[in-house]
RODO-2510 file (C-alpha; in nm, 4 decimals, decimal comma):
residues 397
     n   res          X          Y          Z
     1     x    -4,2730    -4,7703     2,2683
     2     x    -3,9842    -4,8712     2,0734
     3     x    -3,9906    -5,2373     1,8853
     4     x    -3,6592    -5,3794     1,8170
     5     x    -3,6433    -5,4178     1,4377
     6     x    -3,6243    -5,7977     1,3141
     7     x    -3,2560    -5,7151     1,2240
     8     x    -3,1246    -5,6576     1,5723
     9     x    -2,8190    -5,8675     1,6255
    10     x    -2,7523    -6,0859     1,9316
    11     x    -2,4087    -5,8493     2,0484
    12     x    -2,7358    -5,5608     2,0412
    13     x    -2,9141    -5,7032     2,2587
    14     x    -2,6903    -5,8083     2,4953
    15     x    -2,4494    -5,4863     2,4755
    16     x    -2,8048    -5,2804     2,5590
    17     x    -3,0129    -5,2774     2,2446
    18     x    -3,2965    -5,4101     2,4229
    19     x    -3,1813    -5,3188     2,7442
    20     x    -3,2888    -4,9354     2,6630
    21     x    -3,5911    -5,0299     2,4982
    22     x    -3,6967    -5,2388     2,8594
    23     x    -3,6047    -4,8888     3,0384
    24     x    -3,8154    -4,6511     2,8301
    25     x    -4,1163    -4,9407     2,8536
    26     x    -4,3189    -5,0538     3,1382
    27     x    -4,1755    -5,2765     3,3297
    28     x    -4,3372    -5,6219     3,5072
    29     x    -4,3391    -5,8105     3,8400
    30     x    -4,0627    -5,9537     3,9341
    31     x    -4,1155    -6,2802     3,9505
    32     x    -4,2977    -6,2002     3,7109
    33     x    -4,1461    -6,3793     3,4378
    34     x    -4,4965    -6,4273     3,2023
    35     x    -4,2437    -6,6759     3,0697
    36     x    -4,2195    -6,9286     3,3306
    37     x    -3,8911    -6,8998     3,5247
    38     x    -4,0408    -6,8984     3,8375
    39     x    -4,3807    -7,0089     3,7564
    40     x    -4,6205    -7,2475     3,8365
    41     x    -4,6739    -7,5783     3,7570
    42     x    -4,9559    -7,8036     3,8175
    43     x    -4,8968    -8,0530     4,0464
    44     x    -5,0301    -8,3650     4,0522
    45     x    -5,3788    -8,5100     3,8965
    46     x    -5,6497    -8,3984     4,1261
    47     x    -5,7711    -8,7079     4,2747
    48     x    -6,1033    -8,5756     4,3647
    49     x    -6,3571    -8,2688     4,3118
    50     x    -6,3074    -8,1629     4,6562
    51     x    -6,0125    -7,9986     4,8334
    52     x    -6,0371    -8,0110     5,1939
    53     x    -6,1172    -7,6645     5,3629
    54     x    -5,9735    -7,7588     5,7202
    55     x    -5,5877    -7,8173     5,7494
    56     x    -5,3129    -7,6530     5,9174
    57     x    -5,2225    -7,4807     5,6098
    58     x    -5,4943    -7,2978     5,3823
    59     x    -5,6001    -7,4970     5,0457
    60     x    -5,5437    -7,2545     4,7484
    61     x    -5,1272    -7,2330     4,7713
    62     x    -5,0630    -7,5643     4,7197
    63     x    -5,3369    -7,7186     4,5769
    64     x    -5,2965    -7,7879     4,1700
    65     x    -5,4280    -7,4851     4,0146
    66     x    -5,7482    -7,4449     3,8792
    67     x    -5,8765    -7,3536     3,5781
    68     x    -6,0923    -6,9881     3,7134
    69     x    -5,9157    -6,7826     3,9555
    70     x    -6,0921    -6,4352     4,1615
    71     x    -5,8829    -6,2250     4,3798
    72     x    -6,1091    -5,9963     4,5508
    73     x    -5,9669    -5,7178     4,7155
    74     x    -6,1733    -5,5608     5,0331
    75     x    -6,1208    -5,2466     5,2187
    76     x    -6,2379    -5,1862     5,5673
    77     x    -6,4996    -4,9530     5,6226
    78     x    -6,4309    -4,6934     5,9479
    79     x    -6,4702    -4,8068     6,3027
    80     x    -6,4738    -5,1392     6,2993
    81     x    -6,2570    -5,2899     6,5623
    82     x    -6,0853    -5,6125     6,5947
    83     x    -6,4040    -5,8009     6,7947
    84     x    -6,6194    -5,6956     6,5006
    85     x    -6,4196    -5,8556     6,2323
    86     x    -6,3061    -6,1519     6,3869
    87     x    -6,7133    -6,2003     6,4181
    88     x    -6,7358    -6,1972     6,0246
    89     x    -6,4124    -6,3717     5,9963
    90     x    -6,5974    -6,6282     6,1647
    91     x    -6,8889    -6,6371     5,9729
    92     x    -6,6631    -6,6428     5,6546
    93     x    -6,4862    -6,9703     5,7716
    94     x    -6,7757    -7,1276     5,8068
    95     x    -6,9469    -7,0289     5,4463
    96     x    -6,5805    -7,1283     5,3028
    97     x    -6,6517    -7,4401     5,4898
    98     x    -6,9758    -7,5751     5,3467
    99     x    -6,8942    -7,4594     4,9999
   100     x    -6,5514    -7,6400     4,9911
   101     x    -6,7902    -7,9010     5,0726
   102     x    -7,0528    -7,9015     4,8051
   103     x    -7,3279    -7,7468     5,0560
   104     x    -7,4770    -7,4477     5,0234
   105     x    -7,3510    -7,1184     5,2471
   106     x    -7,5599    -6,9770     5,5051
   107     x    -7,8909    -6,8157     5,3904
   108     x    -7,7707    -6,8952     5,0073
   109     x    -8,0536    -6,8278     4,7992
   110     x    -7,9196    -7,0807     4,4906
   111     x    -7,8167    -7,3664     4,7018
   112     x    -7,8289    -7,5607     4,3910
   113     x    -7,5006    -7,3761     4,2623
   114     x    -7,3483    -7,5280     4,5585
   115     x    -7,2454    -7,8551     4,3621
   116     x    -7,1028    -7,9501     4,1759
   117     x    -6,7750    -7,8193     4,4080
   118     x    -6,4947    -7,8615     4,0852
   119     x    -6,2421    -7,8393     4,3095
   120     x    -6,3342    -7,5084     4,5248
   121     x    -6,0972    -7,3295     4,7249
   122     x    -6,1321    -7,0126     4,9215
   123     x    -5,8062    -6,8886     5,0897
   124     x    -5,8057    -6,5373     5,2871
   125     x    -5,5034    -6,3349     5,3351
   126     x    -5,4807    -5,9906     5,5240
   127     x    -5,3218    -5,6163     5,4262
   128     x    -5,0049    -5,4974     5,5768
   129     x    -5,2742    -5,1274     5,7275
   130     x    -5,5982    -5,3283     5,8184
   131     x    -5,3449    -5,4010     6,1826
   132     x    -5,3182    -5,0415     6,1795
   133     x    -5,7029    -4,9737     6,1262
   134     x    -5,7663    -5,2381     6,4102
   135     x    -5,5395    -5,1003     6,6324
   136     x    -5,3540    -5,4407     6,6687
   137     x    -5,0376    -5,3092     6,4541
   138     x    -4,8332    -5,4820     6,7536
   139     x    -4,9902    -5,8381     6,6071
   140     x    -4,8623    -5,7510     6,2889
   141     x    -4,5366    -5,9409     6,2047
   142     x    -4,1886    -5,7327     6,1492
   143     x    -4,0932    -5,8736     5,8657
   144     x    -4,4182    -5,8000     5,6375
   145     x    -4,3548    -5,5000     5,4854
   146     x    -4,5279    -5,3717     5,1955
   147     x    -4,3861    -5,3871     4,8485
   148     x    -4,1977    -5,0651     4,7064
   149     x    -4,3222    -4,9511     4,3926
   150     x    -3,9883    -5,0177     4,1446
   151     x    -3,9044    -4,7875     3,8248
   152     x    -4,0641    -4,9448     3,5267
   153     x    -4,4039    -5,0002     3,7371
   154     x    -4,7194    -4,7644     3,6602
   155     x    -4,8870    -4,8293     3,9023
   156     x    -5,2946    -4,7690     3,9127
   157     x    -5,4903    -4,6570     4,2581
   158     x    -5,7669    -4,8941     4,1499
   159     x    -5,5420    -5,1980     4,1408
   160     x    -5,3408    -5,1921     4,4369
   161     x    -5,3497    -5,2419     4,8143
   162     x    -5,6390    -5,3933     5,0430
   163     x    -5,7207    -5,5053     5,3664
   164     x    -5,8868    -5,8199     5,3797
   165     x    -5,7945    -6,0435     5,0176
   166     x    -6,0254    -6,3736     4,9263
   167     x    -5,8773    -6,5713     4,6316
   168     x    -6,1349    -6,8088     4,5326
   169     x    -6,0287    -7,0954     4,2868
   170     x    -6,2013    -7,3895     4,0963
   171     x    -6,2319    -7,5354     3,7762
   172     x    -6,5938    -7,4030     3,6461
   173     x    -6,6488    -7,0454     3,6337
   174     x    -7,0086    -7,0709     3,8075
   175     x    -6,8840    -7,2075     4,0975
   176     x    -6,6191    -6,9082     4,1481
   177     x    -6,8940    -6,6568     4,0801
   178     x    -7,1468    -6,8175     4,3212
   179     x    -6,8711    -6,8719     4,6045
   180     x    -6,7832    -6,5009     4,5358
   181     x    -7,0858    -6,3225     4,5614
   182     x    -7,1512    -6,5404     4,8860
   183     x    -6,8239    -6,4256     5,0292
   184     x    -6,9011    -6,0675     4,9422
   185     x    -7,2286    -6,0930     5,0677
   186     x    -7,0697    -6,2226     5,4014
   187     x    -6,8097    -5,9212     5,4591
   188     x    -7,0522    -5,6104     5,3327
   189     x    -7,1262    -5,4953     5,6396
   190     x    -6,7743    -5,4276     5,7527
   191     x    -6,5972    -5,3748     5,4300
   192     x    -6,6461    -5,2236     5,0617
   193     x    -6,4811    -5,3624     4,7712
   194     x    -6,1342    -5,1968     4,6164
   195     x    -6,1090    -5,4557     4,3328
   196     x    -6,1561    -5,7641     4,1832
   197     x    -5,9568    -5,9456     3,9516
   198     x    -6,0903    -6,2352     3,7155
   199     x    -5,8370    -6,4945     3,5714
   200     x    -5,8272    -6,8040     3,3966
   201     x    -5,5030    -7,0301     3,2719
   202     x    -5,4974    -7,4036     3,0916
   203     x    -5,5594    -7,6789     3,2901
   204     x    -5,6533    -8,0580     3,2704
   205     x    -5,7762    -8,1986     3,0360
   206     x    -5,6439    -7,8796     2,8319
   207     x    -5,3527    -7,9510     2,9308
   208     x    -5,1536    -8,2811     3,0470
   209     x    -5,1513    -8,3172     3,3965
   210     x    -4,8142    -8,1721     3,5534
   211     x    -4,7593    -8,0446     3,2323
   212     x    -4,6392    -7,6937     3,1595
   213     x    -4,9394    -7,4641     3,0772
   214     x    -4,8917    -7,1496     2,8180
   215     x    -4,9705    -6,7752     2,8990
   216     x    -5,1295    -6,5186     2,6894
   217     x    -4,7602    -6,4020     2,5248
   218     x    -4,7636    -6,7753     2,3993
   219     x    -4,4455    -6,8852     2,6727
   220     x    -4,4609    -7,1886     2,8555
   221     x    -4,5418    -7,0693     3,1869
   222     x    -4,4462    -7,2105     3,4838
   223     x    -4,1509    -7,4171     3,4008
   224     x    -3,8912    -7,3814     3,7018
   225     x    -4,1767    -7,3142     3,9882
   226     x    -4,0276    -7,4984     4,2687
   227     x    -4,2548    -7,7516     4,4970
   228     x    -4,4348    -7,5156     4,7505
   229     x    -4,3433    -7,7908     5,0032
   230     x    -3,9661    -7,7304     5,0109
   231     x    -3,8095    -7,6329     5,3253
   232     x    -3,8299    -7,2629     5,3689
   233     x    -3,9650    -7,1391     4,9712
   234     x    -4,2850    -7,0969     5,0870
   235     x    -4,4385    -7,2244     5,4347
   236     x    -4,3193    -7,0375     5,7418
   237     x    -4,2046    -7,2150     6,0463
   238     x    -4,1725    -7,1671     6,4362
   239     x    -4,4726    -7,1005     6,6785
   240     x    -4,5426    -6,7777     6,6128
   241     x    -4,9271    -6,6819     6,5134
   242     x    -4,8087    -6,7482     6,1256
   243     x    -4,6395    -7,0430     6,1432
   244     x    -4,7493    -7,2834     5,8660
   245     x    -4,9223    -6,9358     5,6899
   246     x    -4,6827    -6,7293     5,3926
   247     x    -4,6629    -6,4017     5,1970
   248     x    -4,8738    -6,2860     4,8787
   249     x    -4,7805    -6,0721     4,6394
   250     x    -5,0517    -5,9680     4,3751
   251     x    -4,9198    -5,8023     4,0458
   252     x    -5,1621    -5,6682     3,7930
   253     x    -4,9052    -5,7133     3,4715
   254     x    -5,0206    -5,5643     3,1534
   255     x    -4,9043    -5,7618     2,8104
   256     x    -4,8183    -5,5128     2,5734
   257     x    -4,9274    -5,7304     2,2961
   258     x    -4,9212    -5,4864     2,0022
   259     x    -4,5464    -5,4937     2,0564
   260     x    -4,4586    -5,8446     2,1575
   261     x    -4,6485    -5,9485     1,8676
   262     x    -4,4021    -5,7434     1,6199
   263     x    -4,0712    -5,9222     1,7454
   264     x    -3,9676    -6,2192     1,5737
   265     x    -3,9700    -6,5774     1,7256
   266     x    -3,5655    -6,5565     1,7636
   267     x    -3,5953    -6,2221     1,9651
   268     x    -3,8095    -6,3752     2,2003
   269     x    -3,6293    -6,6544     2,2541
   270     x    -3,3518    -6,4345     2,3683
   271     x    -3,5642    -6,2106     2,5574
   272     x    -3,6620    -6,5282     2,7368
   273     x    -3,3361    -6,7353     2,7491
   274     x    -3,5698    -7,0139     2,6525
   275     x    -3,7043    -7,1735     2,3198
   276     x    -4,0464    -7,1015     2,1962
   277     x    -4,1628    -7,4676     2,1217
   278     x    -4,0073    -7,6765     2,3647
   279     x    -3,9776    -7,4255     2,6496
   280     x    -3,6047    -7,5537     2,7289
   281     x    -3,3304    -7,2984     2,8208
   282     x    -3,1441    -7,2144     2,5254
   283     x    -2,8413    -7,3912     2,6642
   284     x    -3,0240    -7,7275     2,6916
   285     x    -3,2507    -7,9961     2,5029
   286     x    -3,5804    -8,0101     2,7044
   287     x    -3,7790    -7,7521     2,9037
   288     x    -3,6777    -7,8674     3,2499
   289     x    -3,3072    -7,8803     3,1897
   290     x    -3,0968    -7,6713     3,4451
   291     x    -3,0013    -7,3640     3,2534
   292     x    -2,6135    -7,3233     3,1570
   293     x    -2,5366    -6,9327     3,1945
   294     x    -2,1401    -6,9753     3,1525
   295     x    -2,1806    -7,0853     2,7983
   296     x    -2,0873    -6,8874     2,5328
   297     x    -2,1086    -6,8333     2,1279
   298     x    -1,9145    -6,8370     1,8615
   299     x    -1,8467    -6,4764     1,9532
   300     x    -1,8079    -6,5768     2,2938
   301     x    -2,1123    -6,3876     2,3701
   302     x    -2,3431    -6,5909     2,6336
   303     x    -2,5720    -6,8265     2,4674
   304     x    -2,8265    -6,7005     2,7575
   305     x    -2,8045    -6,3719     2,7956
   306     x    -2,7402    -6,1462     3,1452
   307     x    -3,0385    -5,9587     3,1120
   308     x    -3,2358    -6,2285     2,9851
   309     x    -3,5711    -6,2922     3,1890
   310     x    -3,4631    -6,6080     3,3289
   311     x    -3,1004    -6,4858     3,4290
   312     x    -3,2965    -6,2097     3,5486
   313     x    -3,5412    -6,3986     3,7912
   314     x    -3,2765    -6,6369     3,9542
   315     x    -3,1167    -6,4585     4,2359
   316     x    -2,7282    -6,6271     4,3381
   317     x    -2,8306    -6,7189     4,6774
   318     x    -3,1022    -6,9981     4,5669
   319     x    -3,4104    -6,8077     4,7482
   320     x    -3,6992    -6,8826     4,5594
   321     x    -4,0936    -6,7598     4,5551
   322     x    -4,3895    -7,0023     4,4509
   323     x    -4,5974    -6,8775     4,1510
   324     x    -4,9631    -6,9155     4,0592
   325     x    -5,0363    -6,6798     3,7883
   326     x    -5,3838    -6,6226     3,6035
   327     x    -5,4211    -6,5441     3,2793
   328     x    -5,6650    -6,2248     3,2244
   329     x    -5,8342    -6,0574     2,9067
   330     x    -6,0912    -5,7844     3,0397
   331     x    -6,2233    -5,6125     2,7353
   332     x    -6,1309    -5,5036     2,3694
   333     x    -6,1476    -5,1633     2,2984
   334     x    -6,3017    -5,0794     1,9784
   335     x    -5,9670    -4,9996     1,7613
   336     x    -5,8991    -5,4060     1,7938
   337     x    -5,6072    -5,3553     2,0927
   338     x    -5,6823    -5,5735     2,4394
   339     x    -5,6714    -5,4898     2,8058
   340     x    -5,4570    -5,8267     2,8568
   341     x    -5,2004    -5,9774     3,0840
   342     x    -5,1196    -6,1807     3,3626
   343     x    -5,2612    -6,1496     3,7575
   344     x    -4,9330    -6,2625     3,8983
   345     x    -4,9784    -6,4164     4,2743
   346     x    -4,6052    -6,5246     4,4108
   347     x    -4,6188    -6,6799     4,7402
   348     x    -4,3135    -6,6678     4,9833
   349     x    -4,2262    -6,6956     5,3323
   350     x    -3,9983    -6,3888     5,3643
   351     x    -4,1785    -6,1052     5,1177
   352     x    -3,8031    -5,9970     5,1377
   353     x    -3,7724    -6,2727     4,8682
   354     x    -4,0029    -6,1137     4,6472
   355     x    -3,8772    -5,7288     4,6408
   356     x    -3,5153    -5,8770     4,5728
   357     x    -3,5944    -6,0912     4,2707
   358     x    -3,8333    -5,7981     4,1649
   359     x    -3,5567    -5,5391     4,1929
   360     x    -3,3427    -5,6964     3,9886
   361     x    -3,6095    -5,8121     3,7158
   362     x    -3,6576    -5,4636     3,7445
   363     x    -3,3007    -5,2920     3,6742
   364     x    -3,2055    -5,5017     3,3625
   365     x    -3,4781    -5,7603     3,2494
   366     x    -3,5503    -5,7108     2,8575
   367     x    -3,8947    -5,8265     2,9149
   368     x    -3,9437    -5,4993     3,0661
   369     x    -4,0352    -5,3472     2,7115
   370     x    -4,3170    -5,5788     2,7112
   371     x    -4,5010    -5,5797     3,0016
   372     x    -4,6360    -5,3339     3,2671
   373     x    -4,7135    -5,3945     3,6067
   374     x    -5,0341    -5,1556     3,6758
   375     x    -5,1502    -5,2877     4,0156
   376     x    -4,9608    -5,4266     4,3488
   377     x    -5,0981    -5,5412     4,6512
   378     x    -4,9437    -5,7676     4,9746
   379     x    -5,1359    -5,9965     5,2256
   380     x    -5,0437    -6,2540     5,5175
   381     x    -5,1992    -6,5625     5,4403
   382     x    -5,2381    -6,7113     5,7882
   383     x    -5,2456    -7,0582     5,8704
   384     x    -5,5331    -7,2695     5,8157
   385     x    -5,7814    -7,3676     6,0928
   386     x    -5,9636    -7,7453     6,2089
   387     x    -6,2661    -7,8349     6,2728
   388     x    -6,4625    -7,5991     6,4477
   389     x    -6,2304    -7,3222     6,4364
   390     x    -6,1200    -7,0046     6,1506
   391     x    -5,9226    -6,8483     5,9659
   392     x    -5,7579    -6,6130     6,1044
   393     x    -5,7464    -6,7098     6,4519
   394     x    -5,4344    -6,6798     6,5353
   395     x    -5,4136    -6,3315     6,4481
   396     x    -5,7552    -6,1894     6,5441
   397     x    -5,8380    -6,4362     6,8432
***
């Protein structure tokens, strides 16, 4: 990989200095953006340690993000048909139930892990081939297509794809590991896992709440994430079997540290389009001012450049995904580099959203030089369930 030398001028990098480094690099996730254009925010201060399980949407999109995130991705072992699993989908509700709750799951052998709950969410979302593997592709909805694999990705077997997806969330470690293996435990008989993903990413007290936590690369992360509530970002409407459920895309994004680390703090503040300290678009004053792309230099080169990362992630017709990325830092090999980066979970109602702001992240973004997406996976996340009844239902019922 080439590193742009500390001397690079501005008219470089936006005449294609950069721009060729990004193509001969590995490229990220669209949305991507480890710097915050489209990332998430916490929302409000958590008002209590539980989040209710029941609902007509599924705690975990929404919900203020916790400090420990686990995606575990499950495949589905042969001949298991659509009775079968909604039996275990079933029996998964119900765990997710009395853990959410602060009791412990059925036949848990450390009830005492239980509580306290810090927060505990379990969502579930579903591959675009377990409908295929069912034989119920004709439940499957039209318009969720999996996600293409784009130029600058390098993609890894290991991290992509699944059938059956549990996210599990809270703000204590223990609790995610002791809802996880109970979850696991729960699905073994029909289902192996294909990977699991650990993440972590500042939260309160670390951080203010509502305020603007930082990522691994040392950006402000999360800035311009819209509210998940908004009318058509990410909850999906109608009467169809999904309505009130969404889209999940899962990016594995490698930071390639040993050569973010080597540009200076100006470079990456025009990599970014945003300033280092502050977070604030280079056109503005503070970090959630409205970006200014139509203003130019001296030179009357744009102050923000075109193939900046937040120029980049904005697409002209206003569609917008809902981020809630996780930091992750698996292991240090022994000449000092890191296996780190960011597990990058956008939520949208039309995946369509997704591929479009990841295609063009992908064609021009100069953040491309510095990070790699290595895995890629999509799931329906289907709408939540009451009392008495599970995930899932509306789909597998």
């Amino acid at each position: 990989m080439t590193d742009p030398s500390p001397r690079l001028s501005r008219r470089g990098m936006l005449t294609g200095g950069l721009a060729a480094v990004g193509g001969a690099a590995v490229a990220s996730t669209a949305t991507l953006a480890l710097t915050g254009d489209d990332g998430p925010s916490a929302a409000a201060e958590p008002s209590a340690t539980t989040v209710p399980f029941h609902g007509k949407r599924q705690a975990g999109v929404a919900t203020a993000p916790q400090a420990h995130g686990t995606f575990v991705s499950l495949a589905m072992k042969p001949d298991v048909d659509v009775e079968r699993f909604a039996s275990v989908l079933r029996l998964l509700s119900q765990d997710a139930e009395r853990l959410t709750e602060g009791l412990p799951a059925l036949g848990d052998t450390e009830p005492e892990l239980a509580k306290p709950v810090n927060r505990l969410t379990i969502t579930f979302g579903f591959g675009h081939a377990l409908f295929d593997k069912l034989g119920i592709a004709d439940r499957r909805p039209a318009d969720f297509t999996p996600v293409p694999e784009f130029e600058h990705d390098q993609l890894d077997e290991a991290w992509n794809g699944g059938d059956v997806l549990l996210q599990i969330c809270a703000d204590d470690p223990t609790t995610v590991s002791h809802a996880v293996r109970m979850c696991v435990k729960d699905a073994r008989s029909i289902a192996e896992v294909k990977w699991v993903m650990r993440g972590f990413r500042q939260a309160p007290p670390v951080v203010e709440p509502g305020a603007t936590p930082r990522n691994l690369m040392g950006q402000l992360d999360g800035t311009a994430n819209p509210d998940p509530d908004d009318e058509g970002v990410v909850w999906r409407d109608g009467s169809d079997s999904m309505a009130d459920g969404t889209t999940l895309v899962i990016r594995r994004i490698r930071a390639e540290m040993e050569a973010w680390d080597a540009v200076p703090p100006v470079s990456k503040e025009q990599i970014m389009g945003r300033r280092l300290d502050t977070g604030a678009p280079l056109t503005g004053e503070s970090e959630h001012d409205e970006p200014d792309f139509s203003v130019t230099d001296h030179l009357h080169l744009p102050v923000i450049a075109p193939n900046s990362h937040i120029k980049r992630a904005r697409l002209d017709d206003g569609r917008r995904i809902f981020r809630r990325a996780y930091n992750y830092d698996d292991h240090i090999l022994s000449d000092g580099t890191g296996d780190v980066g960011l597990i990058f979970a956008a939520y949208q109602a039309d995946i369509g959203t997704f591929v479009d702001i990841q295609a063009q992240l992908d064609a021009a973004d100069m953040l491309n030089a510095y990070v790699t997406a290595v895995g890629s996976a999509e799931f329906l996340i289907p709408p939540g369930c009451e009392e008495g009844g599970w995930v899932g239902e509306t789909l597998f019922g």
